[in-house]
Structures are given as structure tokens and as C-alpha cells.
Kinemage of the C-alpha trace (Angstrom):
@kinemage 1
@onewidth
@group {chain A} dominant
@subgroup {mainchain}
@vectorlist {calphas} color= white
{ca unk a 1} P 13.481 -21.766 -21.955
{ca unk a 2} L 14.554 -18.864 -24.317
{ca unk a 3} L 14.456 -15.926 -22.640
{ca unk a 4} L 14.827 -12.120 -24.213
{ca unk a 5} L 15.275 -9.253 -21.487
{ca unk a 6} L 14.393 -5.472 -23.018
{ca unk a 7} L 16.610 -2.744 -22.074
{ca unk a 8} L 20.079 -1.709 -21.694
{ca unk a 9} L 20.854 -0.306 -17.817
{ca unk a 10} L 22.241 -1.699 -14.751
{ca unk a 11} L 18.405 -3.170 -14.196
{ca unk a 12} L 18.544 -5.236 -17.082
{ca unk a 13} L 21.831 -6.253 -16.194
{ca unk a 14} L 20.980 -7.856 -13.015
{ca unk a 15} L 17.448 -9.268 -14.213
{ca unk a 16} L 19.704 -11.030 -16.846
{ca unk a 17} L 22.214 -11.610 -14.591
{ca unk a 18} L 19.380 -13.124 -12.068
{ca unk a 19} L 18.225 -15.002 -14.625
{ca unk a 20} L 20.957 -16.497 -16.089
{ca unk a 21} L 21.522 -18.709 -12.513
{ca unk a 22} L 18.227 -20.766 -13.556
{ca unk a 23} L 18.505 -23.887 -14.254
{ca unk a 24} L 15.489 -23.747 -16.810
{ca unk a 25} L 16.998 -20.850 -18.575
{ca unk a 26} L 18.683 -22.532 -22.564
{ca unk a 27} L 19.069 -19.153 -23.856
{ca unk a 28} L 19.287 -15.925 -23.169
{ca unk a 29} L 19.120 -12.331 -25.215
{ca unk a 30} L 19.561 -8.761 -23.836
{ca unk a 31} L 18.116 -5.835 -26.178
{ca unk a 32} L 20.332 -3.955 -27.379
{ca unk a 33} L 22.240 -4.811 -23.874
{ca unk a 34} L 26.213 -3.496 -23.070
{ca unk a 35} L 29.491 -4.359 -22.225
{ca unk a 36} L 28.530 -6.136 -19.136
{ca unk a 37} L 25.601 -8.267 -20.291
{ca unk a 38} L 27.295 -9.456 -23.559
{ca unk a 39} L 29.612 -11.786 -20.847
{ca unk a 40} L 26.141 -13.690 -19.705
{ca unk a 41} L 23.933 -13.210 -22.764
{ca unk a 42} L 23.579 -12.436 -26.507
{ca unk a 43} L 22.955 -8.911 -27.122
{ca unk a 44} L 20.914 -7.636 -29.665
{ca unk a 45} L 21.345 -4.651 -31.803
{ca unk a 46} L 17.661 -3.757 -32.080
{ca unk a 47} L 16.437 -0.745 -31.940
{ca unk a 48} L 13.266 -1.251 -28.987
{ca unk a 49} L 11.098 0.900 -30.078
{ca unk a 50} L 10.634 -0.746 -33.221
{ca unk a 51} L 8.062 -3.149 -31.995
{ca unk a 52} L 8.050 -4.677 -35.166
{ca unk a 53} L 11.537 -5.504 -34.769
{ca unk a 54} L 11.198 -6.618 -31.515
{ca unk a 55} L 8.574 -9.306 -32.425
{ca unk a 56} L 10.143 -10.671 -35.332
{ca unk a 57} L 13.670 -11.371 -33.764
{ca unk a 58} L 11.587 -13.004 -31.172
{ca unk a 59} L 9.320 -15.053 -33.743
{ca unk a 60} L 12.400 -15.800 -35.499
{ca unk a 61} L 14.817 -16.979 -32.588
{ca unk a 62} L 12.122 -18.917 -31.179
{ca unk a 63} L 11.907 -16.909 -27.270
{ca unk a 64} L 9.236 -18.253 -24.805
{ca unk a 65} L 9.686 -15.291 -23.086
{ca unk a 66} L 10.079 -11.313 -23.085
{ca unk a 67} L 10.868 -9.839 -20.013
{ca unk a 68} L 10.627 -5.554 -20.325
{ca unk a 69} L 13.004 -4.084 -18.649
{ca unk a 70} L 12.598 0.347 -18.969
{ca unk a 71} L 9.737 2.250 -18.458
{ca unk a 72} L 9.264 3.727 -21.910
{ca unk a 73} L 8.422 0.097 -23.830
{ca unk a 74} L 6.293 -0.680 -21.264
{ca unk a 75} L 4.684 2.974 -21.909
{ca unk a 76} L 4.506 2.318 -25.502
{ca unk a 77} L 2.942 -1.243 -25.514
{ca unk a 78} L 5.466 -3.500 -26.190
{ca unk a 79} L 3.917 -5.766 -23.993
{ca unk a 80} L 0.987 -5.924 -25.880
{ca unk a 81} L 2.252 -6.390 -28.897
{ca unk a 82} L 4.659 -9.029 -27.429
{ca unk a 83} L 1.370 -10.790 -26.490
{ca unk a 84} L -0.510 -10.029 -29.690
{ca unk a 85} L 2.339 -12.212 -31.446
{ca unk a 86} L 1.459 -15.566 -28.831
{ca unk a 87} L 4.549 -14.701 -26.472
{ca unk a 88} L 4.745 -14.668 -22.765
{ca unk a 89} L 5.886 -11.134 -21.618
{ca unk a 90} L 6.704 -10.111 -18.338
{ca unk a 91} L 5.285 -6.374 -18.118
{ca unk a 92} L 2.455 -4.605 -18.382
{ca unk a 93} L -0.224 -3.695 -20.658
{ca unk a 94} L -0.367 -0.452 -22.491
{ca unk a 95} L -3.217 0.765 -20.625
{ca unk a 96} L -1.970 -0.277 -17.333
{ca unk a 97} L 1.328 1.205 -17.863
{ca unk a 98} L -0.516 4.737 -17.407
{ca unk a 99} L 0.213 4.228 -14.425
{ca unk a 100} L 3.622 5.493 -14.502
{ca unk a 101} L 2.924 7.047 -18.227
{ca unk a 102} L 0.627 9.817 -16.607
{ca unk a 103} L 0.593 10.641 -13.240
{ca unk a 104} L -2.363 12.303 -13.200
{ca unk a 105} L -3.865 8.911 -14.050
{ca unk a 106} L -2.241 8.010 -11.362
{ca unk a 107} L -3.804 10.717 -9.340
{ca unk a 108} L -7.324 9.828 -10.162
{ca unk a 109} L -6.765 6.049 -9.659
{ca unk a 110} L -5.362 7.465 -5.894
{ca unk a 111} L -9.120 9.372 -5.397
{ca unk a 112} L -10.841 6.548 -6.612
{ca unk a 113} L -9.704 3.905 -4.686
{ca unk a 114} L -8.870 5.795 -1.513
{ca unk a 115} L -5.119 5.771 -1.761
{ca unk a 116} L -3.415 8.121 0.777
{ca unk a 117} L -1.393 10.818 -1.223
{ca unk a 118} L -0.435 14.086 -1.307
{ca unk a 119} L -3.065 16.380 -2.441
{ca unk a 120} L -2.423 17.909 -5.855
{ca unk a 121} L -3.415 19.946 -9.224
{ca unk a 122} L -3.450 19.365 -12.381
{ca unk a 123} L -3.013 22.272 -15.596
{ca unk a 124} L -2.592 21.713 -18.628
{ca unk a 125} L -1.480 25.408 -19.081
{ca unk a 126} L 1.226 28.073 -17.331
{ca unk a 127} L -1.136 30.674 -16.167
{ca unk a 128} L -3.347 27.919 -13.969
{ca unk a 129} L -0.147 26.417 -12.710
{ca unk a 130} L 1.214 29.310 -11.450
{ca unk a 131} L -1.885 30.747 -9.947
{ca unk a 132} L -1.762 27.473 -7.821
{ca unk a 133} L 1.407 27.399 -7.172
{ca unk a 134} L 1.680 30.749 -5.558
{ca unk a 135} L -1.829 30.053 -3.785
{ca unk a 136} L -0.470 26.970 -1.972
{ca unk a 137} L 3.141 28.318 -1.225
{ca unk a 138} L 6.357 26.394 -1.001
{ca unk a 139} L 8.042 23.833 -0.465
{ca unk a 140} L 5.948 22.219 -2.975
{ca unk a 141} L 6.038 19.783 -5.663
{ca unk a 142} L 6.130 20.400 -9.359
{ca unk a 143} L 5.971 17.306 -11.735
{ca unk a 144} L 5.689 16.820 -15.233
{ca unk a 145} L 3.004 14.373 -16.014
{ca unk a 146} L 4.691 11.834 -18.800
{ca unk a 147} L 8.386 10.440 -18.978
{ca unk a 148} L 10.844 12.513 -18.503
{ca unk a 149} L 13.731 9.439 -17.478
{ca unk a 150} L 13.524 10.191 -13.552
{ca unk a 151} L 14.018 14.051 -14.313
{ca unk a 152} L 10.915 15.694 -14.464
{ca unk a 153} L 10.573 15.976 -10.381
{ca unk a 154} L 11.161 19.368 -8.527
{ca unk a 155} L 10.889 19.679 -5.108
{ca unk a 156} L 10.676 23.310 -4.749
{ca unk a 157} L 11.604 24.918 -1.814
{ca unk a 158} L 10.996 28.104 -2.689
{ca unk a 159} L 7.882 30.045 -4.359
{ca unk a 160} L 10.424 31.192 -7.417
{ca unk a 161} L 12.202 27.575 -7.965
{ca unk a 162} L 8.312 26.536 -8.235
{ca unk a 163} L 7.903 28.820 -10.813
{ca unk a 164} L 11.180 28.464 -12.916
{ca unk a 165} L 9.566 24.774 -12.700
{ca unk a 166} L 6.595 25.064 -14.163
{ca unk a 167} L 7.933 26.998 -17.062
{ca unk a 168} L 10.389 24.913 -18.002
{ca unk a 169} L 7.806 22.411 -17.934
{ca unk a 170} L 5.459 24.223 -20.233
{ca unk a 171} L 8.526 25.613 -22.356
{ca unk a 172} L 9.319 22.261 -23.644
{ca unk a 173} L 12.534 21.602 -21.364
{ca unk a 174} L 10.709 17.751 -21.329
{ca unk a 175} L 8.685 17.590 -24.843
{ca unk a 176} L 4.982 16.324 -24.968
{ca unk a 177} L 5.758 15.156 -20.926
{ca unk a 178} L 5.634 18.487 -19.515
{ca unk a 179} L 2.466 19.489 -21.709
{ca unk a 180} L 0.778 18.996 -18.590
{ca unk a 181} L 1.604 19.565 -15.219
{ca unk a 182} L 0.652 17.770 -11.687
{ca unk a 183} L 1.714 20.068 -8.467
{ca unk a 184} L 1.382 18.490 -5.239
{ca unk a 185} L 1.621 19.412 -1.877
{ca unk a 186} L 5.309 19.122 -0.274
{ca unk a 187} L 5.317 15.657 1.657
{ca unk a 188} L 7.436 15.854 5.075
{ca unk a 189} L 9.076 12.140 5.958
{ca unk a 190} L 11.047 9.588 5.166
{ca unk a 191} L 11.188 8.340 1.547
{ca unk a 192} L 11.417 4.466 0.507
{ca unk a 193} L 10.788 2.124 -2.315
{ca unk a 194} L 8.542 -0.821 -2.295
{ca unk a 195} L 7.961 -3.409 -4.641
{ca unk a 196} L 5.083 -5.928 -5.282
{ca unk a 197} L 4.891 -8.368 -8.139
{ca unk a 198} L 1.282 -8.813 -9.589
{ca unk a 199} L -0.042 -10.743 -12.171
{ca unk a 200} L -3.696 -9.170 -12.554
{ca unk a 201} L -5.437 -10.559 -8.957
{ca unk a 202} L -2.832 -12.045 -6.968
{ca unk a 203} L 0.205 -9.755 -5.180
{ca unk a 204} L 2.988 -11.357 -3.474
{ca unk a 205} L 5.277 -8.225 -1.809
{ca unk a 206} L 9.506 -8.079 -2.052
{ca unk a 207} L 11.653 -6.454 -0.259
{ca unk a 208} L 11.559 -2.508 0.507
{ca unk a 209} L 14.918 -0.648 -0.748
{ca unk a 210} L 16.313 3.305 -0.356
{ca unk a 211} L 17.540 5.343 -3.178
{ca unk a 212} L 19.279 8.602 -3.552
{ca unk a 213} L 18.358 10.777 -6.279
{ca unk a 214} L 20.196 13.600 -5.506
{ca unk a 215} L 23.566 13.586 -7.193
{ca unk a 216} L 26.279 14.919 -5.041
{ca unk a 217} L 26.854 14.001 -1.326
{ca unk a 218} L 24.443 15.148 1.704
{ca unk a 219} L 21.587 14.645 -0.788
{ca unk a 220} L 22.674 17.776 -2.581
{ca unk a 221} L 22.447 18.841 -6.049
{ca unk a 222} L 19.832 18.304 -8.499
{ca unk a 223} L 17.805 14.900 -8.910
{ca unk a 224} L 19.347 11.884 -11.138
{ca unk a 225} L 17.991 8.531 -12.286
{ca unk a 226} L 19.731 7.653 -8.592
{ca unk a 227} L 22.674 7.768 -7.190
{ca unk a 228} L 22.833 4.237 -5.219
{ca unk a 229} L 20.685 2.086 -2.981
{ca unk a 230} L 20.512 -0.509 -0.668
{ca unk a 231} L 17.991 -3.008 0.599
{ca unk a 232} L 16.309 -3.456 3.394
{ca unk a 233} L 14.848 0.119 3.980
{ca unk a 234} L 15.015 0.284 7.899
{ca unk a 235} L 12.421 2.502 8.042
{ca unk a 236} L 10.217 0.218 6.212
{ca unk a 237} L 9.437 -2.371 9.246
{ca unk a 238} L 6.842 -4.870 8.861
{ca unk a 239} L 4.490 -2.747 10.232
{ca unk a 240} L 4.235 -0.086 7.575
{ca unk a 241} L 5.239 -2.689 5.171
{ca unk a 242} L 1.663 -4.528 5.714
{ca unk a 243} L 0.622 -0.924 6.375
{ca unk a 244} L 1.602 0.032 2.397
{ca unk a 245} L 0.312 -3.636 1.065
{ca unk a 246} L -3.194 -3.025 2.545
{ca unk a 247} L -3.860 0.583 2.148
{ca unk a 248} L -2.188 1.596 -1.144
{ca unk a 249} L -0.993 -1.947 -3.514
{ca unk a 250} L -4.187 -3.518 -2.635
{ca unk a 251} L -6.824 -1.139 -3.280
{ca unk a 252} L -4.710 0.250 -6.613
{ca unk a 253} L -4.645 -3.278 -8.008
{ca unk a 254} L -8.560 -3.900 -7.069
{ca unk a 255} L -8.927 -0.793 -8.648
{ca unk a 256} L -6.856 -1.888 -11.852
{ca unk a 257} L -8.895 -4.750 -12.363
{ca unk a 258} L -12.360 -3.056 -11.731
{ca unk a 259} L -11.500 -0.549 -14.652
{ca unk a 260} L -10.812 -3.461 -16.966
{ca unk a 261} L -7.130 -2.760 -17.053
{ca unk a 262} L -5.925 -5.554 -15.033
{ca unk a 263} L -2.178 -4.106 -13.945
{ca unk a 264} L 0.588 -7.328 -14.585
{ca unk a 265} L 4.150 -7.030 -13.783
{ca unk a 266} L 6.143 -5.203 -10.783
{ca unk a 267} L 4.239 -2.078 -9.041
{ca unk a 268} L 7.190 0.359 -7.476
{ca unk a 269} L 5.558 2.119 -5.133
{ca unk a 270} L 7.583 5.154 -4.004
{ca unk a 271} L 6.484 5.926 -0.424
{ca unk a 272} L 6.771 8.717 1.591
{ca unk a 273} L 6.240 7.715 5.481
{ca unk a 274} L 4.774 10.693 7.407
{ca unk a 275} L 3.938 11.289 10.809
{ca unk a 276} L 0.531 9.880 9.458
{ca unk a 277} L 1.409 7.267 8.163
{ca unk a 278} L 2.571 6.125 4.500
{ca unk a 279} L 1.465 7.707 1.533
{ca unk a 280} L 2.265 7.459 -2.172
{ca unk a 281} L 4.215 9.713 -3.916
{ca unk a 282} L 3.901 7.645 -7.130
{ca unk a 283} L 4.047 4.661 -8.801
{ca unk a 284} L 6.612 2.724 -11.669
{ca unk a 285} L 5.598 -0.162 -13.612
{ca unk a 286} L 8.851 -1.318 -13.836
{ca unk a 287} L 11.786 -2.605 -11.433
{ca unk a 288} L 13.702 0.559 -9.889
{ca unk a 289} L 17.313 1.191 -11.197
{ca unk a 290} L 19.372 1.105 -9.133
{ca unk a 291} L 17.292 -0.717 -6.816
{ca unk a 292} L 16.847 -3.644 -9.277
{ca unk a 293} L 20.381 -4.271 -8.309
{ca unk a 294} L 20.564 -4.769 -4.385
{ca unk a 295} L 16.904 -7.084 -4.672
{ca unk a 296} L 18.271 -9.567 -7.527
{ca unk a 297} L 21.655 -9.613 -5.258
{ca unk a 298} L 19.551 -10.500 -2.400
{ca unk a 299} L 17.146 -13.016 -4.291
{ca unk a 300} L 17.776 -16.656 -3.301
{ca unk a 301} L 14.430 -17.812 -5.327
{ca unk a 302} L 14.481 -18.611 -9.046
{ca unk a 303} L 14.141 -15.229 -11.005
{ca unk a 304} L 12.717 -16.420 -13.955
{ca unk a 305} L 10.193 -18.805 -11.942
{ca unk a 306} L 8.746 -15.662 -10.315
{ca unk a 307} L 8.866 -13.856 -13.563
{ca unk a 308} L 7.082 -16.375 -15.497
{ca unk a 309} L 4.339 -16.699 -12.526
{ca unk a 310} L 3.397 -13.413 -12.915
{ca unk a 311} L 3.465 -13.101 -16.505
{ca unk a 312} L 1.103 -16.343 -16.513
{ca unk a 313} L -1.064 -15.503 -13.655
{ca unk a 314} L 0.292 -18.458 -11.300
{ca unk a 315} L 1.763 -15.858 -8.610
{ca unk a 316} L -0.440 -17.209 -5.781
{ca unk a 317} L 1.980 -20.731 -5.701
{ca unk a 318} L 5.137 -19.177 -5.445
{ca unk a 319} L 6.915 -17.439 -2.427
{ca unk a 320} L 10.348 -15.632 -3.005
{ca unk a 321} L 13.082 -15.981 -0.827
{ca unk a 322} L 15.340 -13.399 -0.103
{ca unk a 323} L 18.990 -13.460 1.793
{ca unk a 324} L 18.894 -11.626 4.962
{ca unk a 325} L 21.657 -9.801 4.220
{ca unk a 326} L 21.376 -6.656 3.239
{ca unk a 327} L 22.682 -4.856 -0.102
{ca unk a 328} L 23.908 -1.727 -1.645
{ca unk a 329} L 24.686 -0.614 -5.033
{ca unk a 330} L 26.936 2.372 -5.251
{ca unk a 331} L 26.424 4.333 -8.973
{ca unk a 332} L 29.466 5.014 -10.771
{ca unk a 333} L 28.384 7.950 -13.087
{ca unk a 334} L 30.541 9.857 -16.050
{ca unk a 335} L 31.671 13.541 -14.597
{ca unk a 336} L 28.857 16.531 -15.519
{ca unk a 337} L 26.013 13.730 -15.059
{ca unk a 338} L 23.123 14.549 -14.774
{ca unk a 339} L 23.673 17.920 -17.112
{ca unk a 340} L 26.198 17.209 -19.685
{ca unk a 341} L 28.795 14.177 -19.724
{ca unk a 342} L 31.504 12.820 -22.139
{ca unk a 343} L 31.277 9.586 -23.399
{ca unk a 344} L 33.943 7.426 -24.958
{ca unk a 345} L 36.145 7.019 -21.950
{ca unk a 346} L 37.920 3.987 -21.009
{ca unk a 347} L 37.311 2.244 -17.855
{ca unk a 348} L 40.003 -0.154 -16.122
{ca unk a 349} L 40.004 -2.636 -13.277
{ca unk a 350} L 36.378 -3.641 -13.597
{ca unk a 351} L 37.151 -7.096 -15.319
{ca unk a 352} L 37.623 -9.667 -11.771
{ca unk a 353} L 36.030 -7.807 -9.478
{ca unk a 354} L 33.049 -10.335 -8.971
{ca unk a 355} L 32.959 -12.539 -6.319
{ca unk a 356} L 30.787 -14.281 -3.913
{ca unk a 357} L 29.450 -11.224 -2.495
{ca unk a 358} L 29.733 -8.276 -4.818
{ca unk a 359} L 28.961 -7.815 -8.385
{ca unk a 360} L 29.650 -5.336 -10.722
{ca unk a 361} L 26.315 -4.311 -12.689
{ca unk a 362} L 26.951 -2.687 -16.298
{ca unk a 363} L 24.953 0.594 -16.958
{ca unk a 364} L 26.096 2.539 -19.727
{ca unk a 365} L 29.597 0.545 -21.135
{ca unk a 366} L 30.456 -0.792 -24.347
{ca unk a 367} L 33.239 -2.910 -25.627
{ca unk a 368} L 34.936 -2.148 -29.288
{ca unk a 369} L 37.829 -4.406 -29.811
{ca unk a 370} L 38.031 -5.577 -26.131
{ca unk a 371} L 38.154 -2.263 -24.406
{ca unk a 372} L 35.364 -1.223 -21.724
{ca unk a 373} L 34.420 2.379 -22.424
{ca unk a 374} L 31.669 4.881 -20.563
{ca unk a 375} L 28.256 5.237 -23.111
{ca unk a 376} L 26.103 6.806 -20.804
{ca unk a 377} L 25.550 8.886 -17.465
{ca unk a 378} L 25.204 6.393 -14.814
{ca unk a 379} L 28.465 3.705 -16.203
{ca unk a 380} L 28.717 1.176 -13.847
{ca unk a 381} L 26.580 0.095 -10.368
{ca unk a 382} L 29.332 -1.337 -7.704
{ca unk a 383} L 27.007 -4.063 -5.656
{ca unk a 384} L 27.872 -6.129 -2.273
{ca unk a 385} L 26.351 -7.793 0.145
{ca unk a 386} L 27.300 -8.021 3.996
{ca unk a 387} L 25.880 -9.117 7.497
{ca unk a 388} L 24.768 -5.004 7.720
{ca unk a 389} L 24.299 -2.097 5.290
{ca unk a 390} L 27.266 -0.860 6.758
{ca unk a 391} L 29.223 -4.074 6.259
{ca unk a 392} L 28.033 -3.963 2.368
{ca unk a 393} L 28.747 -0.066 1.753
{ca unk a 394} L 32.756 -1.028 2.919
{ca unk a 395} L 32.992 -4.084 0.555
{ca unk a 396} L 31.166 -1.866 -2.275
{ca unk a 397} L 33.529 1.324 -2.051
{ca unk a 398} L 36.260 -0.904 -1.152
{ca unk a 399} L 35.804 -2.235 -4.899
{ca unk a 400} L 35.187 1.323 -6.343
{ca unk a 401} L 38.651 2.163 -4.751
{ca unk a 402} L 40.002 -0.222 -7.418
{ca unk a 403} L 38.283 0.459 -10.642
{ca unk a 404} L 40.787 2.952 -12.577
{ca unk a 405} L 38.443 5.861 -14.568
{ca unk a 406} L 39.240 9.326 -14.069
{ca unk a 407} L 36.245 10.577 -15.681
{ca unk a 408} L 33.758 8.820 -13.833
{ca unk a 409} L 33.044 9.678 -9.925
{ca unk a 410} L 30.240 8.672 -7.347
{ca unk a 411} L 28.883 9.701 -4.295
{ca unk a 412} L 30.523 8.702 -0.663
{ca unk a 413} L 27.463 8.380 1.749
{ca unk a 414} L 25.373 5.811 -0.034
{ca unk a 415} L 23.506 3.603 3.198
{ca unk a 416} L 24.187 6.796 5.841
{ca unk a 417} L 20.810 6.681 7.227
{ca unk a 418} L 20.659 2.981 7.328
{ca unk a 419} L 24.430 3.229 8.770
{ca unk a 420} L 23.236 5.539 11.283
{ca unk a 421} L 20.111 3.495 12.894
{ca unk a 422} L 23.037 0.675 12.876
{ca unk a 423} L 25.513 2.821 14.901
{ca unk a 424} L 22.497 3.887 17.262
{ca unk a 425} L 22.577 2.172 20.891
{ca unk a 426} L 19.276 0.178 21.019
């Protein structure tokens, strides 16, 4: 099988990566890729949102099969037109993509089917926003509703930072995503990430993983694309696992499908659990990044089987297996991310790092005449496995410790709350 995978990050690295190990798999591109996928694949210089383009290197290389990677493709229809052209694509539909395109879509999908979620407002102008905001107090929630790559969240602790917020949302600070606003109410709990692949009826759950957004240590500083992850979420047991499946991936997929936009691909369900119980905070049609990472480290199954399933509506004959080890994936991000960053800078020690348990995922790297250099904000995603999540944090930082780039840094407490419940006497 020919396979092209869309995208560029650490996610696309390991779904490449992941799909490289199958046997069935003859060829495989990465769009426009980086310095890490060009060892396992063919990249691409293609510029992916030329859909045009997209489709004709595909026509012309002969691919079986387009696997979407990002958000923003999937956003724009890619998959569509992907399909439109008689190739199998693993993502979702224009229409379905809403669901992480607009979250007030997302919002009305929640009232319709009876998904539990924080309750909310949504203004499409400055003056309404900030009447609400001040009427429901803080901490509160202040969103923008489109794209806004994982920074258009504020968690607002204070009636002013609420405020500062919403202007900058209706200021421009994220273009045509912050033209209108959703404000929720502040959610108290634990936060997790679950997955579920779904190809239109059937949904067969993977496992739950933690990220942390914020960017400096102590989950301090402002939010990021994520900081690192691991997998399993502890606080995810199998419980509130069946708990999330039944109450808030069912009844949104029903829901899908009753509205004649039948959702296909992987739902990422971020999920708040309260002292009520979980609710959703909102939803990605996409894999997480980096929790993309830890899962295809943890896979044992055939990636591109399960891919393929779902993209051809066959999901209800496979089952995934995944290690029962856990993972973790510790960011590696160029100093001043996520405000301002350099890029250009050379990165040593990365090249023989890999081994049977750890695997260095490629972000934002390049390679001009042989050398790996940073291109991006989030550079590299440092990813073990061990017997615990402490076990996997040691052999992950214990490879950081040997990758030589002074401009690049990363936070020291990825796995601490899944460390703690480890070190807690039962």
C-alpha cells in the first residue's frame, strides 16, 4: 500500500513512524514532513493547503491512502477533496470537522445530544462578552471560537485577565478565530485526554493520555501546543472511561450521524473529571500532539490496519492492542516558545538515541547539508516507555540529558501527578 501522511509535527512523525512497522505498507510520503521523518519516509515539499496540489501528487504517485495529520486540513476539507478524487483518506469531512473548527458548534451539538459540559456564552461582539463576563465572575473561561493552534484558551482567574481576553480576542490578536467568542464557566477537576476512533457508526475507544499545556514547570506560565504527556491517565480508570464512552462519544457520534454529517476519523475528547462526574471541555478531530506520541509508542496493533478500518467503515472487526506499559513524551521546545523563538539553531546528539524503548519524535527540525537544525517552537518530543510512568519519565530525561542544544529547553515535571499516585502507599 502507498501511503501519504499530511502534516509536519511530532504527530505526524509517529503516525509515520507507526506506520512504517506494517508489513502492508510499499511506500510511504510525509507532507511537507522534517528532519526526522525524511529517515522513514519521502517528504514532500507541498504546500498543504493547496488542495490541488495535494491531490495531484497523490493521483500522480499512485497513494491508496491519505492519512491527515493537523487540525487545519482537516478544517479546510482536505478530506473531502481527497475523497472527491477516488482516494481513501483517513480524517474527517469538512462539515464534521466543525467540530473542532467552531466550538460553538460544538456547544450546540453538546445541548442537543445531552453532553455534560460546562455551561457557556456565545458573542459575536466585545460589549456582550464583557457584560457576561463580569455577570458570571471569575475564574472563568474565555475561548476563541476557530483555530487559533492550541492558543486561543484563557483560563481566567481573575475578572480583569477575563477581560484583557476577550479583547484581544475581538482585537484581532487570533484573525477571523476570535471574531467570535465562547465563555464558559470555570470547570474544577482533573483534566485528561481521551481518544476514540470512528468511522461514521462504529467507535472502538484507545487509550486515555495527560498533557501539560502550561509551559514552564508547576503548570506555570501561559498555555502552549503542550509541553509533554504520558499515557495511561491514572485518573482515567475504567470506570469513567466507560463513563466518557457512554455519556459524551456515544451520544456526539449518534448525534453526528442524525445531522447527516457522519463524523470519521479520531474524536479527542478533552475531559475534565469533576466531583460530578466527567464533562467535556471540547473536542479535536485529530490525534493530540504530543499525545500522538506516547499512544503510537504504546500501540502493539497494526497502525495502518486501524487507520484504513476507519477510513473504510470496517472498525467494528478490529480491536487494538496496546502495551501495558506506560509512556511519556517530554517536549523539547526552542527558548522564548510560546511568544517569540529563534530558529536556525543546530541540534547535536539526537542521531542514536533510539532504541527498544525510547524514540525520538521530530517536531520542528530540518536538515541542510546533513546538519539537524530547530524550525519551529516545539523541536523535538523525547519518548520512552517503562514498567511505570515514573520508570518512563527517567529513561526520557535521561536521553534529554544527552542531546547537546543550548537554545532549546523543556520542562522537568512531565508525569508528576501520575508519579505521585505511584509513590502513594495503597
Amino acid at each position: 500500500m502507498r501511503i501519504l501522511v499530511i502534516g509536519s509535527g511530532g504527530r505526524e512523525h509517529a503516525l509515520a513512524w507507526a506506520i512504517a512497522k506494517s508489513p502492508r505498507c510499499e511506500k510511504l510520503y510525509v507532507m511537507p514532513g522534517n528532519g526526522g521523518t525524511g529517515a522513514i519516509a519521502e517528504n514532500v515539499a507541498i504546500d498543504i493547503t493547496d488542495h490541488a496540489a495535494v491531490v495531484g501528487f497523490a493521483l500522480a504517485n499512485a497513494v491508496d491512502f491519505v492519512v491527515i495529520g493537523p487540525d487545519a486540513p482537516a478544517v479546510a476539507g482536505l478530506g473531502d477533496d481527497v475523497r472527491a478524487a477516488g482516494i481513501l483518506c483517513f480524517g474527517p469531512s469538512k462539515a464534521a470537522a466543525q467540530l473542532e473548527g467552531s466550538k460553538a458548534f460544538t456547544k450546540e451539538l453538546c445541548d442537543e445530544a445531552g453532553v455534560p459540559t460546562a455551561a457557556y456564552g456565545r458573542f459575536d461582539n466585545e460589549a456582550g462578552a464583557l457584560a457576561y463576563v463580569r455577570e458570571r465572575g471569575a475564574p472563568i473561561v474565555i475561548k476563541a471560537d476557530g483555530l487559533a493552534a492550541g492558543k486561543g484558551v484563557t483560563v481566567a482567574m481573575s475578572i480583569e485577565e477575563a477581560e484583557d481576553s476577550v479583547r484581544d480576542c475581538f482585537s484581532g490578536a487570533f484573525g477571523d478565530s476570535g471574531s467570535t467568542v465562547v465563555i464558559e464557566d470555570y470547570l474544577e477537576g482533573e483534566e485528561a485526554s481521551l481518544f476514540a476512533l470512528c468511522d461514521g457508526e462504529s467507535v472502538v475507544m484507545l487509550p486515555s493520555a495527560q498533557d501539560h499545556k502550561r509551559v514552564w514547570d508547576g503548570d506555570r506560565g501561559p498555555n502552549t501546543g503542550g509541553m509533554g504527556a504520558y499515557s495511561p491517565a491514572p485518573v482515567m480508570t475504567p470506570e469513567m472511561t466507560a463513563r466518557v464512552e457512554n455519556e459524551i462519544i456515544l451520544p456526539s457520534i449518534r448525534r453526528m450521524a442524525e445531522r447527516g454529517t457522519p463524523f470519521t476519523g479520531v474524536l479527542f475528547a478533552g475531559i475534565m473529571v469533576t466531583a460530578g462526574g466527567p464533562k467535556l471541555i471540547e473536542y479535536n478531530v485529530r490525534f493530540g500532539d504530543p499525545e500522538c506520541q506516547v499512544l503510537m509508542l504504546r500501540l502493539q496493533s497494526d497502525a495502518l490496519d486501524l487507520l484504513e478500518a476507519t477510513a473504510r467503515g470496517t472498525l467494528s472487526a478490529v480491536k487494538p492492542v496496546f502495551s501495558d506499559d506506560a509512556a511519556l513524551t517530554v517536549v523539547l521546545a526552542a527558548k522564548g516558545y510560546p511568544v517569540s523563538f529563534e530558529k536556525g539553531s543546530e541540534i547535536r546528539g539526537v542521531d542514536g538515541l533510539d532504541g527498544e524503548n525510547l524514540v525520538v519524535f521530530h517536531a520542528g527540525t530540518f536538515r541542510p547539508d546533513g546538519k539537524l537544525l530547530a524550525n519551529g517552537g516545539r523541536v523535538l518530543d523525547v519518548t520512552a516507555l517503562g514498567r511505570t510512568v515514573a520508570e518512563a519519565r527517567d529513561r526520557a530525561y535521561a536521553a534529554v540529558d544527552k542531546i547537546d542544544w543550548p537554545e532549546g529547553f523543556c520542562r522537568r515535571d512531565i508525569g508528576w501527578r501520575a508519579v505521585a499516585r505511584e509513590l502513594k502507599p495503597v
